[in-house]
Structures are given as C-alpha cells and as structure tokens.
N, CA, C and O atoms as a MOPAC input file, in Angstrom:
PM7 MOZYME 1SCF
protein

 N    165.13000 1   212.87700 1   103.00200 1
 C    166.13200 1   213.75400 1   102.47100 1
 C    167.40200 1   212.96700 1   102.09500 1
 O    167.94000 1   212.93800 1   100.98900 1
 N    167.68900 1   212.48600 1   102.94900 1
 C    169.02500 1   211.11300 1   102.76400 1
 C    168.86000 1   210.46600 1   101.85300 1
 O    169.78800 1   210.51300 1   101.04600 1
 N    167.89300 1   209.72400 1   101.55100 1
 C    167.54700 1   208.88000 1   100.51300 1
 C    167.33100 1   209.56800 1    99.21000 1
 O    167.34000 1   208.79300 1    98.25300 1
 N    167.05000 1   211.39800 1    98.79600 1
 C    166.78400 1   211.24200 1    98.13300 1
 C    168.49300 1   211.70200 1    97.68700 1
 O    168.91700 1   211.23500 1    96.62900 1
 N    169.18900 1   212.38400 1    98.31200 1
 C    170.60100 1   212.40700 1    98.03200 1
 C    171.23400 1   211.32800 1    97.17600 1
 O    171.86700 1   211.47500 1    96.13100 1
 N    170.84200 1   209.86900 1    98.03100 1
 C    171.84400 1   208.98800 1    97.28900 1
 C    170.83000 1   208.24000 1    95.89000 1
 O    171.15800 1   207.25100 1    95.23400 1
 N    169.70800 1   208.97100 1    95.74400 1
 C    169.14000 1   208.87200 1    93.98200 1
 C    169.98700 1   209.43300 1    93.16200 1
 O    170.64600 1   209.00200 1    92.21600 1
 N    169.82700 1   210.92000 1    93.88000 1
 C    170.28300 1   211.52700 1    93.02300 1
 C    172.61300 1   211.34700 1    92.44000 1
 O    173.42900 1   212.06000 1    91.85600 1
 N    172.61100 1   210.13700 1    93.03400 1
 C    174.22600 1   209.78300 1    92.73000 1
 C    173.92900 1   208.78200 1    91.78000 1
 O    174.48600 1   208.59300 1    90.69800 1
 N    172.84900 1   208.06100 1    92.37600 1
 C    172.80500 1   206.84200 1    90.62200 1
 C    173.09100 1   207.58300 1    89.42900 1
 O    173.99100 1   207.11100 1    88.73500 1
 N    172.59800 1   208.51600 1    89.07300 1
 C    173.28900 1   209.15200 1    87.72100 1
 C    174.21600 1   209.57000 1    87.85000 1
 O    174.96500 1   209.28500 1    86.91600 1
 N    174.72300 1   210.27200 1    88.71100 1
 C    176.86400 1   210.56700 1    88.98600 1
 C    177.38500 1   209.04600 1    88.98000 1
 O    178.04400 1   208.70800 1    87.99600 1
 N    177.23800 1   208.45400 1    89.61100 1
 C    177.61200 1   207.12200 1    90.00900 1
 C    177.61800 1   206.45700 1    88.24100 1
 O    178.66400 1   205.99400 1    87.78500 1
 N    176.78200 1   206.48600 1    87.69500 1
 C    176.70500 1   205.42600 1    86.18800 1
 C    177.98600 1   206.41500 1    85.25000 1
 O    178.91300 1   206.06000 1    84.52300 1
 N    177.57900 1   207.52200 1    85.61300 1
 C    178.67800 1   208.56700 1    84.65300 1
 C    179.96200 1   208.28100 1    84.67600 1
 O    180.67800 1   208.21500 1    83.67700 1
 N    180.43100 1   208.03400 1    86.23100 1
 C    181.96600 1   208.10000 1    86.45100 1
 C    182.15800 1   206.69800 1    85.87800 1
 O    183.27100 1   206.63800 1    85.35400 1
 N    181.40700 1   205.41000 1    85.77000 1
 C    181.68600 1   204.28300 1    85.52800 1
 C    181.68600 1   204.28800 1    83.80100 1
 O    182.49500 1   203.63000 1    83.14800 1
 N    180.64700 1   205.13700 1    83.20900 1
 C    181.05500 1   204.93500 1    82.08600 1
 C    181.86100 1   205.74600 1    81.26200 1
 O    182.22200 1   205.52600 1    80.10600 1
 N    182.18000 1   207.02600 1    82.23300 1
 C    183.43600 1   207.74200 1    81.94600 1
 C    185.22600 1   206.92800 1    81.90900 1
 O    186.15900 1   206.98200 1    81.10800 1
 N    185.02600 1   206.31900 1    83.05500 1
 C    186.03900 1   205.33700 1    83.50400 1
 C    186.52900 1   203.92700 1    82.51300 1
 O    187.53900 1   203.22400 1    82.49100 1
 N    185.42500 1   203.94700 1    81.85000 1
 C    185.73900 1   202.42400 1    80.98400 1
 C    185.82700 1   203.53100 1    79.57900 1
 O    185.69800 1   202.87900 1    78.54300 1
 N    185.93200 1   204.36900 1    79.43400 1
 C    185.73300 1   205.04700 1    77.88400 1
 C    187.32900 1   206.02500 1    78.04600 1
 O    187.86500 1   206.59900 1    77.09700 1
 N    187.78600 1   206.01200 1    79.28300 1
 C    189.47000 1   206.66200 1    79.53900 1
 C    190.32600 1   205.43600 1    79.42100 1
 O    191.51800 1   205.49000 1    79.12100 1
 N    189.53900 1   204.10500 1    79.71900 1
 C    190.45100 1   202.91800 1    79.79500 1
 C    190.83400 1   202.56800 1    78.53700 1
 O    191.97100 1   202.23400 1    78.20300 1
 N    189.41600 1   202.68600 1    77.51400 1
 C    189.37200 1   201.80400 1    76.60600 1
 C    190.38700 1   202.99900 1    75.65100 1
 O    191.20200 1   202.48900 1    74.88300 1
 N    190.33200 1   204.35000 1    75.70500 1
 C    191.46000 1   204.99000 1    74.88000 1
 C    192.51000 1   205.26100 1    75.47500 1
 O    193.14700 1   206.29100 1    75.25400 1
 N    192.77700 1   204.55600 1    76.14600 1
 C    194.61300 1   204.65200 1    77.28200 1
 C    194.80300 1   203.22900 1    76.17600 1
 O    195.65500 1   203.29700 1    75.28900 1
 N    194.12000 1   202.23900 1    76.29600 1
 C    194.27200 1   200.70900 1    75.61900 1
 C    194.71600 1   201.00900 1    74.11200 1
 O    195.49600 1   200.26300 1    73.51900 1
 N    194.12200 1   202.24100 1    73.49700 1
 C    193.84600 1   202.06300 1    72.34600 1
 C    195.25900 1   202.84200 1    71.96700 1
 O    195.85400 1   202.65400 1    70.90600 1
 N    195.68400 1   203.71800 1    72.97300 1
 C    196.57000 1   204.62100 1    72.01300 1
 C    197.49700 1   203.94000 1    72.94000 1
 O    198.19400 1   204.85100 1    73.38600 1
 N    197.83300 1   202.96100 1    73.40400 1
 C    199.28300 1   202.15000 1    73.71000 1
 C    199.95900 1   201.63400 1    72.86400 1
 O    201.17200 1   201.43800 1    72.78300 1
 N    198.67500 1   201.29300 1    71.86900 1
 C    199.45700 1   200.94300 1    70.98800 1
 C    199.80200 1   201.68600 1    69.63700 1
 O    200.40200 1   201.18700 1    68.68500 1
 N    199.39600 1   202.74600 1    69.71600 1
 C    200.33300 1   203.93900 1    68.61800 1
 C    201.11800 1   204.35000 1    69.07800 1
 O    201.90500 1   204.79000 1    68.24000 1
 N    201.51000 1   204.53200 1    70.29100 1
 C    202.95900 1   205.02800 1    71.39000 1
 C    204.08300 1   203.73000 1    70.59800 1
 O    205.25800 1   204.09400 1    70.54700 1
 N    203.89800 1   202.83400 1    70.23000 1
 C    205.07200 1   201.91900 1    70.19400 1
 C    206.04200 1   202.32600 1    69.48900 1
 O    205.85000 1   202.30500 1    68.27400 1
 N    207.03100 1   202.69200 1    69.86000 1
 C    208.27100 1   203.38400 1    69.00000 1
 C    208.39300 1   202.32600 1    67.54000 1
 O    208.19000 1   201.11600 1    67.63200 1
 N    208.63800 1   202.78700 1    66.64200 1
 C    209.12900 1   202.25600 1    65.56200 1
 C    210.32100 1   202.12400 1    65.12700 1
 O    211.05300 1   203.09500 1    65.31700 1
 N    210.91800 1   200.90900 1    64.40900 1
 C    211.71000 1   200.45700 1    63.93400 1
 C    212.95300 1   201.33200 1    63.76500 1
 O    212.52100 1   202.40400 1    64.19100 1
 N    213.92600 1   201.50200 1    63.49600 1
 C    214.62700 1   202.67100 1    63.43400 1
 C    215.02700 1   202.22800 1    61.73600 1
 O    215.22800 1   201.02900 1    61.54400 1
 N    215.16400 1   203.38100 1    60.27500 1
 C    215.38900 1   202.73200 1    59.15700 1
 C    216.99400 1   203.61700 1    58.99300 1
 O    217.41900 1   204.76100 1    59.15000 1
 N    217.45600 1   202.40400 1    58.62100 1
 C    218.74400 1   202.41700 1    58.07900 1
 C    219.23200 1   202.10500 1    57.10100 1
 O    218.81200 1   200.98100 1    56.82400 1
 N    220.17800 1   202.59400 1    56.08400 1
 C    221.07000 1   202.51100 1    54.78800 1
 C    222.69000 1   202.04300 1    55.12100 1
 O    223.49200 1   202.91100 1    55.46700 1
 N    222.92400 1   201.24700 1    55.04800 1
 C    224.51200 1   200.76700 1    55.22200 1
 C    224.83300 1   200.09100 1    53.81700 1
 O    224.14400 1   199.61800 1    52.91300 1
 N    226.49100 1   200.29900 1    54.09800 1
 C    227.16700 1   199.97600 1    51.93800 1
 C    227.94500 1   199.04700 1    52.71300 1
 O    228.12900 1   199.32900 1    53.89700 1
 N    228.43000 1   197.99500 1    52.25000 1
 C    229.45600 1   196.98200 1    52.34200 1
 C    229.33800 1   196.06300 1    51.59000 1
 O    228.40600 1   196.07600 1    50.78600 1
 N    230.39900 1   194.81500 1    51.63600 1
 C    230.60100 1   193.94200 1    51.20100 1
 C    229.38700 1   192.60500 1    51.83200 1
 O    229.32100 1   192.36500 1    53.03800 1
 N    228.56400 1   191.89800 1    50.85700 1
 C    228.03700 1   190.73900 1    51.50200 1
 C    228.84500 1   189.67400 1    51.13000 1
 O    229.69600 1   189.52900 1    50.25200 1
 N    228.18400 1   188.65100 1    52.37700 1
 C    229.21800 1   187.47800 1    52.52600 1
 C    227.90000 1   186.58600 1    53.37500 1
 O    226.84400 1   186.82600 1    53.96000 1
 N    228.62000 1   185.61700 1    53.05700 1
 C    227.65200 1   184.60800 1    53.81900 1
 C    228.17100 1   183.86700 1    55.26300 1
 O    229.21000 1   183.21500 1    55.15700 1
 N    227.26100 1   183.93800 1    57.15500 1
 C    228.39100 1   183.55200 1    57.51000 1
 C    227.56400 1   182.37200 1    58.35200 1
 O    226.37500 1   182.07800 1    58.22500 1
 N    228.36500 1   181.89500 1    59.08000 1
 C    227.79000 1   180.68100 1    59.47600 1
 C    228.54300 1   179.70100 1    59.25100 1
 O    229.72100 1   179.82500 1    58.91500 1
 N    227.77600 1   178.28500 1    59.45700 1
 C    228.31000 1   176.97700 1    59.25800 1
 C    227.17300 1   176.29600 1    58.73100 1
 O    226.12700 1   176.25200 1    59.37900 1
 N    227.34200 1   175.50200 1    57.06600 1
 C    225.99200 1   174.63500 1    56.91900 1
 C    225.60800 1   173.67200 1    57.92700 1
 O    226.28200 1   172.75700 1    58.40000 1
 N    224.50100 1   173.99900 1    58.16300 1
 C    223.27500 1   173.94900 1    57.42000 1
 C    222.49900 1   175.80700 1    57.85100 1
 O    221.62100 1   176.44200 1    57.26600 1
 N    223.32200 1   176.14400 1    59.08100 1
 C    223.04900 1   177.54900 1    59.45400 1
 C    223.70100 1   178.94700 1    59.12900 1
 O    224.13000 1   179.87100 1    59.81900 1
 N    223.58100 1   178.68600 1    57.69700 1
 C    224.55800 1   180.41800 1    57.59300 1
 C    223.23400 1   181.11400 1    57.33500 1
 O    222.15700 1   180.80600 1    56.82400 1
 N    223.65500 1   181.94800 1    57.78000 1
 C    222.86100 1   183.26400 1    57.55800 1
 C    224.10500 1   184.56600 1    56.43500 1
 O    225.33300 1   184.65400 1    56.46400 1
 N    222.90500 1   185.48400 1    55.45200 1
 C    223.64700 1   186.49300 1    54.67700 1
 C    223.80800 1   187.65500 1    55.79800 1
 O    222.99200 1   187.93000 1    56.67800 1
 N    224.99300 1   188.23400 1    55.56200 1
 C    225.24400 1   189.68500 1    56.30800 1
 C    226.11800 1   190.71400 1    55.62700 1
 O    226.99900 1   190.50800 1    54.79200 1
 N    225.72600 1   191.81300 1    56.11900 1
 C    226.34800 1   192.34100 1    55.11700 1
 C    227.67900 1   192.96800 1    56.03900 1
 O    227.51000 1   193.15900 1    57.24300 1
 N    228.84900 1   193.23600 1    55.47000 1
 C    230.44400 1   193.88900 1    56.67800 1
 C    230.74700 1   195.37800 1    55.48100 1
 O    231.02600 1   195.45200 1    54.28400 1
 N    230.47900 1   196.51500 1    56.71700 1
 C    230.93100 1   197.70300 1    56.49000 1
 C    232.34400 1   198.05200 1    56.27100 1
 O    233.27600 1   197.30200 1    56.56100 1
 N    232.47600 1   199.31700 1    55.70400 1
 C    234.25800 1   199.69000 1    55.82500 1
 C    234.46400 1   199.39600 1    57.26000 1
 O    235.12500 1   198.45900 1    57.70800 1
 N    234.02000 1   200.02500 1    57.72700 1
 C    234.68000 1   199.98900 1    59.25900 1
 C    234.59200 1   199.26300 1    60.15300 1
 O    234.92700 1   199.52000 1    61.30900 1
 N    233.90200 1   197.75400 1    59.55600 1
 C    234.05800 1   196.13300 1    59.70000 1
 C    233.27500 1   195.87000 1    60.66500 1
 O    233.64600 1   194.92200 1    61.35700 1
 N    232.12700 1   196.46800 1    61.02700 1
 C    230.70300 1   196.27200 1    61.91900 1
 C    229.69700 1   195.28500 1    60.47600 1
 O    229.59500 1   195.46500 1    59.26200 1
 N    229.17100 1   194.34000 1    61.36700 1
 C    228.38100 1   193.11900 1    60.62600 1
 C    227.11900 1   193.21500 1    60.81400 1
 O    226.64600 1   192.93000 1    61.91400 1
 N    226.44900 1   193.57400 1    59.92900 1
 C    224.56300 1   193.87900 1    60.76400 1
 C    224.44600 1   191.93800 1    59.66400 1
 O    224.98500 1   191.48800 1    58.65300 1
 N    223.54300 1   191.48200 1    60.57400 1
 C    222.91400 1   189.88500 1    59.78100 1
 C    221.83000 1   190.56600 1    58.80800 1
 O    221.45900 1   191.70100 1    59.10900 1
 N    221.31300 1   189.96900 1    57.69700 1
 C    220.06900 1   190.94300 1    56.77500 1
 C    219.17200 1   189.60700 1    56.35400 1
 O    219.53200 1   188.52600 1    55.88800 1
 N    217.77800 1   190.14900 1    56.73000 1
 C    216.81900 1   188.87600 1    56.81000 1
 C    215.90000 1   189.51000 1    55.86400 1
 O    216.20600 1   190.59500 1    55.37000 1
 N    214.83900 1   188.94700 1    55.58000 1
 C    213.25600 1   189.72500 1    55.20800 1
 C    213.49700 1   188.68800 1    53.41700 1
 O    214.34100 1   187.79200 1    53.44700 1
 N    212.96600 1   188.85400 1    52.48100 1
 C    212.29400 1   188.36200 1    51.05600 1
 C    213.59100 1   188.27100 1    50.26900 1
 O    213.59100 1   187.60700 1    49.23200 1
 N    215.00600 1   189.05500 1    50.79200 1
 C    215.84500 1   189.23200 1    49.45600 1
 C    217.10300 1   187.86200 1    49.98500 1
 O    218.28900 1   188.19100 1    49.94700 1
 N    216.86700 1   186.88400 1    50.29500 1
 C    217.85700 1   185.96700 1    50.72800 1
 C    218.36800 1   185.63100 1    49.49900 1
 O    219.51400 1   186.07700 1    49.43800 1
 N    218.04000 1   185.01500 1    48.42100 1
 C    218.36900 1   184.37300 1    47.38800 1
 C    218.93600 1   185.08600 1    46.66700 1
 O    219.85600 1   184.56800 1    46.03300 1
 N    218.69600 1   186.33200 1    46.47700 1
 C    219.43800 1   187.36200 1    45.56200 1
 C    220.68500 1   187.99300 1    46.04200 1
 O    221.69700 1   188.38800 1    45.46300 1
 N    220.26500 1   187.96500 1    47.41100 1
 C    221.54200 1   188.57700 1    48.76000 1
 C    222.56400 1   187.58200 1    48.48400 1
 O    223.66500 1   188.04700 1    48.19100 1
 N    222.45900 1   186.44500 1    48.51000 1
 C    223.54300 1   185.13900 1    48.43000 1
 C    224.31400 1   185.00000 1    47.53000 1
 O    225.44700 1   184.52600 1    47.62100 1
 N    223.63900 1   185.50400 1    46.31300 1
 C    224.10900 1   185.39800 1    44.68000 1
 C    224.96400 1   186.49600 1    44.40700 1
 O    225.29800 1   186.71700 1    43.24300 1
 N    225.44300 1   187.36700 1    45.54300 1
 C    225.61600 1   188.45800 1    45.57300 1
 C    227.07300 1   188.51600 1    46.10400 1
 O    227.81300 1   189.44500 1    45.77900 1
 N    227.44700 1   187.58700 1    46.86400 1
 C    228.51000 1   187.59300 1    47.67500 1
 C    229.54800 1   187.86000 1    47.37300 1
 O    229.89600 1   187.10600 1    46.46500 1
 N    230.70900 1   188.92600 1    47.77000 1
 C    231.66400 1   189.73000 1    47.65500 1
 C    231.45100 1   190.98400 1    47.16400 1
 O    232.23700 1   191.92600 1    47.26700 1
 N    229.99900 1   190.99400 1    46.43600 1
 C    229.78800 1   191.86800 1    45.60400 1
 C    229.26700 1   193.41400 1    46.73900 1
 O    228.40200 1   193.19200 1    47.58700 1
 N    229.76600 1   194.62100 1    46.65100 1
 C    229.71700 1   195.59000 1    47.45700 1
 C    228.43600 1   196.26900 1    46.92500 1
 O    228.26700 1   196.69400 1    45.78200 1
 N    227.54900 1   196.29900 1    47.97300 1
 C    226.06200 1   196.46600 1    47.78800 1
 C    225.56200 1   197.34200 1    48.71000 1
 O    226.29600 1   197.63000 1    49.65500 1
 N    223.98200 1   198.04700 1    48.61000 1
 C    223.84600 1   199.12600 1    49.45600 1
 C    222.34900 1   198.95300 1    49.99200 1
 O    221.41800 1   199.00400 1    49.18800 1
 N    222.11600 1   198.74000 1    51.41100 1
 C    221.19900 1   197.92500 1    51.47300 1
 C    220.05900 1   199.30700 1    52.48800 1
 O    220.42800 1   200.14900 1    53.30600 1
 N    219.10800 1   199.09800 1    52.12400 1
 C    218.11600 1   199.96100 1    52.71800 1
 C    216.79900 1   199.18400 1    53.66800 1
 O    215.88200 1   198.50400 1    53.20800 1
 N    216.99800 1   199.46100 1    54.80200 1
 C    215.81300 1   198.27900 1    55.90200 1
 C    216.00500 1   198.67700 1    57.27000 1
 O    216.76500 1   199.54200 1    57.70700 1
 N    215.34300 1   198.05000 1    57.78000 1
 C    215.22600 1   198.63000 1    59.20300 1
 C    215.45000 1   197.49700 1    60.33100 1
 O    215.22300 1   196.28700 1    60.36300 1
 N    215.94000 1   198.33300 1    61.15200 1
 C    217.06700 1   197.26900 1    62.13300 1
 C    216.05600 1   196.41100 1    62.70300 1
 O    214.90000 1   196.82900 1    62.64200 1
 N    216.31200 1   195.06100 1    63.35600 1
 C    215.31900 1   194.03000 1    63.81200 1
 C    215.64100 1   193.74000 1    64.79000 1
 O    214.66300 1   193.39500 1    65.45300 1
 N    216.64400 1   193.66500 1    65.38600 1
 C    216.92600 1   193.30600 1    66.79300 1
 C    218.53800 1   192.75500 1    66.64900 1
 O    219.42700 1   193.29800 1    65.99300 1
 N    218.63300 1   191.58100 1    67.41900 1
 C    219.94900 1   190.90000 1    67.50800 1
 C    219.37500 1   189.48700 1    67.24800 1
 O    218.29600 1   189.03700 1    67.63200 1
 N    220.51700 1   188.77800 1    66.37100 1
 C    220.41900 1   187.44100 1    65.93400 1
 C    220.47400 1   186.65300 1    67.21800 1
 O    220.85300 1   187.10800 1    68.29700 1
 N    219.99900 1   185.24800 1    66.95800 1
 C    220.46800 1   184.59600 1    68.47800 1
 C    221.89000 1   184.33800 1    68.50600 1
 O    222.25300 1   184.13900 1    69.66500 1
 N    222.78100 1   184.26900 1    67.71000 1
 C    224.70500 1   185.13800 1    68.04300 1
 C    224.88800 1   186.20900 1    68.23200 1
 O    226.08500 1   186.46500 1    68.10100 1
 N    224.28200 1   187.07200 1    68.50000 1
 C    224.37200 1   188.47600 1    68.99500 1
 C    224.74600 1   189.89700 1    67.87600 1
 O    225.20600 1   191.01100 1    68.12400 1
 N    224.22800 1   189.12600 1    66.34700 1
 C    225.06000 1   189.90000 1    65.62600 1
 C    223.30600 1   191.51700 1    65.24700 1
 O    222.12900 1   191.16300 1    65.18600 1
 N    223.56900 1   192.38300 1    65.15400 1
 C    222.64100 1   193.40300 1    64.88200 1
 C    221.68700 1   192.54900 1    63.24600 1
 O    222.10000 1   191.75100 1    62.40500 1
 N    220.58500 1   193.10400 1    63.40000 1
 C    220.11500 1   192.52400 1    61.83800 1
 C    219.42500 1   193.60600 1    61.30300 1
 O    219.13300 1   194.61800 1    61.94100 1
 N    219.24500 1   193.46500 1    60.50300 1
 C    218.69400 1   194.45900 1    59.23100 1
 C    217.62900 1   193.63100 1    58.38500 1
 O    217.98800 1   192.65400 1    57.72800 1
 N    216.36900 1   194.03600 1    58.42400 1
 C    215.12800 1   193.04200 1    57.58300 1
 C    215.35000 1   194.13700 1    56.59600 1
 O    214.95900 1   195.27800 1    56.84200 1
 N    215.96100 1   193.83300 1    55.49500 1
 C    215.84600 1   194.42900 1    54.19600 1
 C    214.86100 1   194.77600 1    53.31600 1
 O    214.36200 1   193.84900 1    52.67800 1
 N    214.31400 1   196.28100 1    53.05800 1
 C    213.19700 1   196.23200 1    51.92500 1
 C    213.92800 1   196.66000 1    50.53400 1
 O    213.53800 1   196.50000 1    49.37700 1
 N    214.86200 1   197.12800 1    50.92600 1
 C    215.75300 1   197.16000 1    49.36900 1
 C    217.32100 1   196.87200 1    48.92100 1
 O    218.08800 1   196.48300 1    49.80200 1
 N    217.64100 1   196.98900 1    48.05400 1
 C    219.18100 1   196.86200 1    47.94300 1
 C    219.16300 1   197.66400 1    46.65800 1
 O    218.24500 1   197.91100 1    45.87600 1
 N    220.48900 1   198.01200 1    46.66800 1
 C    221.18300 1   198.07400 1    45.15000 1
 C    222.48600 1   197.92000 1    44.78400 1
 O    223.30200 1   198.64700 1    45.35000 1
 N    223.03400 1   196.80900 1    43.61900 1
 C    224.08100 1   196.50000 1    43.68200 1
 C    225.67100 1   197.85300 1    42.97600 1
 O    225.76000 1   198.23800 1    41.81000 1
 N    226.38500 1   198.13900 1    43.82600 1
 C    227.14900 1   199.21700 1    43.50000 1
 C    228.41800 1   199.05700 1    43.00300 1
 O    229.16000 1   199.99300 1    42.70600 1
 N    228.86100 1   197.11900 1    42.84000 1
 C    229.90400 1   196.83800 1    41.86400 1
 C    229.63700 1   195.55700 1    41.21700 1
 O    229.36800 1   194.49800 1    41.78500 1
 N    229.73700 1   195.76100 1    40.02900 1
 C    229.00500 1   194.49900 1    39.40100 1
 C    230.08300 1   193.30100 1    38.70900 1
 O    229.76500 1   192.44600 1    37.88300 1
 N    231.64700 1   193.56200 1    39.40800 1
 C    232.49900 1   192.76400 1    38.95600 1
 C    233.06500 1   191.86500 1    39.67700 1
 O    233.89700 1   191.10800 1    39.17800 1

C-alpha cells in the first residue's frame, strides 16, 4: 500500500518540477519587459560646446540655465550649430561622468537661423 502511494507521486512529483521550471522560465522572461523605459524629453535652448580640448562634449543650456550634455548620431551637426537656439527631442541617458544630465538625441530642429 505504501509503496504504491509513493508511485503514484512520481507523476505529482515530475509535474511540480516541470511546472516549477516553466514559472521560472516566464518570471525570467517577463523581467525583462518590466524594465522601465527611458523617460522622452523635448527641451529649447541655446547649444554650446563645453569642455576642454581634446574633451568637450555638445550640450545644450535652457532659459532657466539647467545643462542636459546631448550624445547619440547628431554631434557634427549639433557643433555647427553653436549659439544657435535649437529644439532638441531624445531621451534622457543618465549622467555624464561630470555629473551633467544627458540627452541621446533622435531629433532636433533649428529655431533661429541667424
């Protein structure tokens, strides 16, 4: 009678194990769609270039004189740009290693062209 009890758990027993690796493997899977995303932001200011050669980095300075740094594909055009009051659309990236906020840019548009 005992013995045939613990037969009859080999099939409970395989279930919970392959129940158990099939809760793991979608806890694994949706950790990583939980990851909060980027936050996207639009800020207008003046760009300027700051730094010291050989390390400047472009950034752009708001009216109200907060500096986000702006990284991502538009460096060369961002640079060519300087003084020029521009309106930049991207999503925040973290903090520079100077502590300044950054912005990886997917767009711009220039809003004074003199």
């Amino acid at each position: 009678m005992l013995f045939n009890f613990f037969k009859g758990l080999e099939g409970f027993t395989g279930a919970l194990v392959v129940g158990a690796f099939f809760l793991a493997l979608l806890g694994t899977i949706g950790a990583g769609s939980m990851k909060a995303g980027r936050e996207e932001i639009e800020v207008t200011g003046r760009i300027y270039v700051m730094g010291n050669e050989p390390f400047t980095q472009v950034a752009i300075q708001l009216d109200d004189g907060k500096i986000y740094a702006l990284s991502g594909g538009y460096d060369k055009e961002l640079r060519s740009l300087q003084g020029k009051r521009v309106a930049v659309n991207g999503k925040l990236s973290g903090k520079t290693p100077r502590g300044a906020e950054a912005i990886e840019v997917k767009s711009f548009q220039v809003l004074e062209t003199k």
